[in-house]
PAPA-260651 format. One record per residue (C-alpha): residue number from 1; residue in one letter; z, x, y. Coordinates in steps of 0.1 Angstrom, whole numbers, padded with zeros to 4 digits, always signed. Each point is the difference from the previous one (the first is absolute). Layout:
! residues N
nr, rest, c3, c1, c2
NUM, a, Z, X, Y .
...
This chain:
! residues 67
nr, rest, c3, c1, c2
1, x, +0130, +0458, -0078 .
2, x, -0014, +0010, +0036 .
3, x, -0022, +0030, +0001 .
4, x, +0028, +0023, +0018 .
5, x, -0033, +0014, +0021 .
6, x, -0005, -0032, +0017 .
7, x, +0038, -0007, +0010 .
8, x, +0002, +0034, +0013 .
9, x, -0033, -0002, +0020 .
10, x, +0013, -0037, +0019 .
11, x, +0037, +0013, +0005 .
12, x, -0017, +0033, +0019 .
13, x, -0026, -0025, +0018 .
14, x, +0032, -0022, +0004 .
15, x, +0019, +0025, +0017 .
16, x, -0030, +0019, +0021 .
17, x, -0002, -0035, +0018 .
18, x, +0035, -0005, +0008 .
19, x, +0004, +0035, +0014 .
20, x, -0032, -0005, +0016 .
21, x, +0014, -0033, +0022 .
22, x, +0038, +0017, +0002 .
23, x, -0012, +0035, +0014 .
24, x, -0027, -0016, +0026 .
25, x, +0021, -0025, +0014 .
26, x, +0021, +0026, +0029 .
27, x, -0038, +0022, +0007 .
28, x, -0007, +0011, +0033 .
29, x, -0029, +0017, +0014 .
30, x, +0001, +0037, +0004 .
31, x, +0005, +0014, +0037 .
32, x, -0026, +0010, +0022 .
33, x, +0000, +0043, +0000 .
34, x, +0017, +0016, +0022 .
35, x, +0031, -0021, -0004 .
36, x, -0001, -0026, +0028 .
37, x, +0028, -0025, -0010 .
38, x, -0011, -0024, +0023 .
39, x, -0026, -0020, -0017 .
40, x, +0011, -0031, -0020 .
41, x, +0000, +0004, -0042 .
42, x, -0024, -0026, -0016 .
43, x, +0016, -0013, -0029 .
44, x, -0026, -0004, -0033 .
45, x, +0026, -0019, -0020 .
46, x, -0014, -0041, +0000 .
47, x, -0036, +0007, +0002 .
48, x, +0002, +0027, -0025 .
49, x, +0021, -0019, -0025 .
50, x, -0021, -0033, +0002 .
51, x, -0030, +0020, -0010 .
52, x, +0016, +0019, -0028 .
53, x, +0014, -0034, -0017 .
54, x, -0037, -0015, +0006 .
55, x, -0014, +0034, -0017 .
56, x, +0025, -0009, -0028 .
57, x, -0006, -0038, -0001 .
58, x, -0038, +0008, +0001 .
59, x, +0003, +0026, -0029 .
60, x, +0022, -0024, -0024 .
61, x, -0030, -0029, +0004 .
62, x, -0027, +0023, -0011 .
63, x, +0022, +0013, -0027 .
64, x, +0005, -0038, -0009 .
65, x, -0038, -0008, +0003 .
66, x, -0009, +0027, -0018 .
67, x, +0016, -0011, -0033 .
């Protein structure tokens, strides 16, 4: 029988990941101050999600090495 701990603990790592790449993909940079609408938004989504699946890919091969 699996230790209910464990699945718990990868289906909540599981899910922090997916909402992690769902809820960066539409990020914009904040405004200036004083509310000039004229500047262009810089979008964080590609960069940002490339390094957080390398953090993740990264973290899964030390877990691996480690045992």
């Amino acid at each position: 029988m699996k230790n209910p701990k464990s699945t718990f603990s990868k289906t909540i790592g599981t899910l922090f990941i997916v909402l992690a790449i769902v809820c960066t993909t539409s990020l914009n940079a904040q405004a200036p101050p004083g509310g000039a609408t004229d500047t262009q938004d810089v979008p964080l989504d590609g960069g940002l999600i490339a390094l957080v699946i390398g953090a993740a890919a990264y973290g899964v091969k030390k877990l691996r090495d480690k045992k």
